[in-house]
N, C-alpha and C positions, 0 to 999 in steps of 0.2 A: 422404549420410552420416547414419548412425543416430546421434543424443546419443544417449548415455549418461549417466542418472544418480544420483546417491546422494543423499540426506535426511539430512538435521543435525537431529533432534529426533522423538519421537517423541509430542508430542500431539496436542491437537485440530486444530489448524490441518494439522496435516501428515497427519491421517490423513481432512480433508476433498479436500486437496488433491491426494496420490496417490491416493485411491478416486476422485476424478472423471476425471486423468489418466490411468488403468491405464485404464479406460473406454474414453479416446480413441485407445491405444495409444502412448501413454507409456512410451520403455523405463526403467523402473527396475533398477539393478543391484544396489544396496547400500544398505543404512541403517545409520547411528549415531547411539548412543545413550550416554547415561553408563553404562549396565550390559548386559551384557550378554543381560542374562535380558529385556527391555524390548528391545534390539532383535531378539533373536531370535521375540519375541511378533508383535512388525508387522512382523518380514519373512515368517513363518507367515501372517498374516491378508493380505498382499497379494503374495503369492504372490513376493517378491523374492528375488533367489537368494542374497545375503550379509547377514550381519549381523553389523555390530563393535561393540564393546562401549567405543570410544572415539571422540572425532570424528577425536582423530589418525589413530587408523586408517582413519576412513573416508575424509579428505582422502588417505591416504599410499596408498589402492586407485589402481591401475593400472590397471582397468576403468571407471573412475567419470571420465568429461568435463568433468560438470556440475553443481552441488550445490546444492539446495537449503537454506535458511537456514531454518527453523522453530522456533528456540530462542524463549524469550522476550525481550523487547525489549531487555534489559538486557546479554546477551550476544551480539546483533547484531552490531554490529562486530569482536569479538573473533572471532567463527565466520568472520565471512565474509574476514578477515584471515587467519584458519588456512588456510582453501581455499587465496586468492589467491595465498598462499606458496609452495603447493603444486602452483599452475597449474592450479588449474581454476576452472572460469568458473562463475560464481555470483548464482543470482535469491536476493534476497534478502525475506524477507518485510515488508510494512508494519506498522508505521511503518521505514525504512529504517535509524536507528539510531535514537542517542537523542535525540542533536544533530547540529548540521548540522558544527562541528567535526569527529564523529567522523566523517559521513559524506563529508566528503571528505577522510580518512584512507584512509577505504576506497575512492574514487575514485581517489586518487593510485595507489596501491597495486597498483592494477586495471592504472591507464596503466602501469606501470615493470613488469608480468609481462605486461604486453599480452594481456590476457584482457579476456571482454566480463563486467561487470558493470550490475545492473536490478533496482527495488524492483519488488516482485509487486504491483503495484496490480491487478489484475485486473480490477476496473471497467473502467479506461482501452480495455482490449482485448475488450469486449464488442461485439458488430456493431451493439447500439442507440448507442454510444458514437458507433464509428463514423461511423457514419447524422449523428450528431447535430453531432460536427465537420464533415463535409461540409455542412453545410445552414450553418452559421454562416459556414465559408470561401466559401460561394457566394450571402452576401448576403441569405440569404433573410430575415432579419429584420431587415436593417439592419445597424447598427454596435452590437454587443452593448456596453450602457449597464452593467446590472446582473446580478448570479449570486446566487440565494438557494437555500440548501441545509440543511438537518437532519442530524443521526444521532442520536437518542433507544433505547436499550435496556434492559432492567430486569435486569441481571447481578447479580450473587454479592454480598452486603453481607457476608461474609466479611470480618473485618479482614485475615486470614491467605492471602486468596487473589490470585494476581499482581496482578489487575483492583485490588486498592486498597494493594498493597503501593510503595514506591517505591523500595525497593532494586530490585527489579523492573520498573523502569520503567510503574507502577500510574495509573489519573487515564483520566480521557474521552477527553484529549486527543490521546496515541499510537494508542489502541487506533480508537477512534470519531471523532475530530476530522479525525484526518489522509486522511479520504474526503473529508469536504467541501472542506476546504483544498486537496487535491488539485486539485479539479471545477474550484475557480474558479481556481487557476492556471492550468490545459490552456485555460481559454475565454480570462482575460485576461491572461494571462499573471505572473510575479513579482511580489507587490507591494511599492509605495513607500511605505506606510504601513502600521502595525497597530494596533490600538485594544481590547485587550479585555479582559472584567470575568467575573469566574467565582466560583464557593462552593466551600471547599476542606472534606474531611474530616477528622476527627479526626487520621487519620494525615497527612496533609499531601499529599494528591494532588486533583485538577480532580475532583469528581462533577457539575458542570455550567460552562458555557464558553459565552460568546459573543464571536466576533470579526467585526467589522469592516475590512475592508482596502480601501486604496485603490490602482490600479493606474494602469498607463502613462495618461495621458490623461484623469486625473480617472474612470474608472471604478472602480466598485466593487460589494463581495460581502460579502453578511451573511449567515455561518454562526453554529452552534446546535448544542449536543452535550452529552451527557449520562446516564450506564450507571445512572441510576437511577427514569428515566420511558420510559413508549412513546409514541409520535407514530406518525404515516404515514409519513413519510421520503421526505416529495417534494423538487423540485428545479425550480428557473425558472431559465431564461435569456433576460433581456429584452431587447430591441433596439429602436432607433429606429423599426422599419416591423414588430415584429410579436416574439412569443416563443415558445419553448417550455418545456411543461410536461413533467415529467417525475412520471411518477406511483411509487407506494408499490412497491417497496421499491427509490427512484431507483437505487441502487447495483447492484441485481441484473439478471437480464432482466427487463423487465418492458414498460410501454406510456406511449408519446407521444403530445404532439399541437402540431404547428406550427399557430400560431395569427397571424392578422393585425393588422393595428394595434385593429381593433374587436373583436378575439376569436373570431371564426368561426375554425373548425377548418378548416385549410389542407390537412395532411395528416397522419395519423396510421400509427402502427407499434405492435406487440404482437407484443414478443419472450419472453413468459410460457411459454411451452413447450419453449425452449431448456435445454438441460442446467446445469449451475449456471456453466459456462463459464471455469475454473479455465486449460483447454486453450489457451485461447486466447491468454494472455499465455506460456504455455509453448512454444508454436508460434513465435511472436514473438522470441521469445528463443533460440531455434533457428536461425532464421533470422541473427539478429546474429551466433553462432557460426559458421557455415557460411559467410555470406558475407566476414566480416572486420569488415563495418559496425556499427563501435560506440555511433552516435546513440542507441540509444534508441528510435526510431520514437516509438510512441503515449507512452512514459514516459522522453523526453529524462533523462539524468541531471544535467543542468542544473535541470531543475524540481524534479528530489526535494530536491536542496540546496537549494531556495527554498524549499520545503516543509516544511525541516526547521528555515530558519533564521525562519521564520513563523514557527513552532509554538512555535521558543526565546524569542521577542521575546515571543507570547502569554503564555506561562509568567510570563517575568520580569515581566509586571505584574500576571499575579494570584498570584503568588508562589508558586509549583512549582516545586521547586528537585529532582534528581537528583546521585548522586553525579557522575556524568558530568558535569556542569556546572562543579564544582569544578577535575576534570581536565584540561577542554578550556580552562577561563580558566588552567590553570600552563602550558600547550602553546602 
């Protein structure tokens, strides 16, 4: 079975994600857009054969399987709600909504059209990811103790632009936090605790973030995040008999090194030459269409709702507040 599918949004993220997809042989059929003149521009530039000028149209195509969510954050839910309606099956982009309220709005929603729904973490489905849960499952460093992770970027100081806007779901947090939050739930799973302290902007959004979580078993992960410095953007995961590092830029392909309790280098990987691997989590989620299996695989949708209901608790103590939040406390 060929997925077929259609794109909700037509900017950067969407137009990094079909150009690596169409690559892979990704069938794309349709794109929408608020206007019609913008989707007919990137369905011209990637050779797509439809273009509507609403998203109801593109949810209400007959050709369209599967839909891509590429809107900004703030209208996450509401898009991928349209799809669902609509029966078709929908990757939605990260951060998965805004709150974890909405996102299991959008989970329920999924179960009662029994369609498969999945945040595009893309990380999770890279082959170094891979590589790296295997080594963890099989012991190799012991009983993983601690997860330390980064996302530092120097983006747009634009008052006016999404990145600091919060009607826009704007702040570190959504856009750059939710990588690292991600990492250390996949290693330790949910956490039972959150702890964190952050500097808010003029406008009222995260320009930097630190949390602390604690997980099943007294483990814990201290992340770091912030759209207005650069770092390296590495990544450890420690264990009782040995860790790995995960070098610059941890979230993309890039190179490892399984290290022993004294630090010699055990084994190493260098997936730096791999395509940006967008594909990968698209393949994955093809798979869950096709076979009926709506786990999840690498991005259980059990975890994005952890991930999303961290990110609320973070929030609420350094005081990032979204319209959405107001919503989800009258629901």
């Amino acid at each position: 079975m060929t997925v077929r599918w259609g794109v909700i949004g037509t900017g950067g993220i969407a137009r990094s994600f079909v150009g690596d997809c169409t690559a892979a042989g990704v069938a794309f059929v349709a794109v929408g857009s608020r206007t019609q003149a913008s989707a007919e521009s990137f369905a011209a530039e990637y050779g797509i054969p439809r273009a509507h000028g609403s998203y109801e149209d593109l949810v209400a195509d007959p050709d369209v399987d599967a839909v891509y969510v590429a809107t900004p954050h703030a209208r996450h839910a509401d898009d991928a709600l349209l799809a669902i309606e609509a029966g078709k099956h929908v990757l939605v982009e990260k951060a998965f909504t805004i709150t974890a309220a909405e996102a299991r709005r959008v989970v329920d929603a999924a179960r009662h059209r029994d369609v498969a729904v999945m945040e595009a973490m893309w990380t999770r489905f890279l082959p170094q990811m891979t590589m790296i849960r295997e080594l963890v499952a099989e012991g190799r460093i012991g009983r993983p103790r601690v997860v330390e992770a980064t996302h530092h970027q120097d983006l747009p100081r634009d008052p006016s632009h999404r990145l600091n806007d919060p009607a826009l779901g704007g702040g570190a947090i959504l856009d750059l936090g939710v990588y690292p939050v991600s990492f250390a739930v996949d290693v330790l799973g949910a956490p039972v605790a959150v702890a964190a302290a952050g500097t808010l902007s003029d406008q009222g959004v995260d320009t930097q973030m630190g949390i602390v979580m604690t997980h099943e078993g007294g483990t814990q992960s201290t992340v770091h995040f912030a759209l207005d410095v650069r770092s390296p953007n590495t990544a450890s995961i420690i264990g009782e008999d040995g860790r790995i590092d995960i070098d610059a830029t941890w979230y993309t392909p890039t190179t490892w090194r399984l290290r022993d309790r004294d630090g010699a280098v055990v084994e190493e990987y260098d997936s730096r030459e791999e395509l940006a691997g967008y594909a990968h989590e698209v393949r994955a989620f093809e798979s869950m269409i096709v076979s009926g299996d709506r786990s999840g695989g690498a991005m259980p949708i059990a975890q994005t709702i952890a991930v999303m209901a961290a990110m609320d608790e973070a929030r609420r103590q350094v005081g990032v507040r979204y319209a959405a939040d107001d919503s989800s406390t009258a629901r």
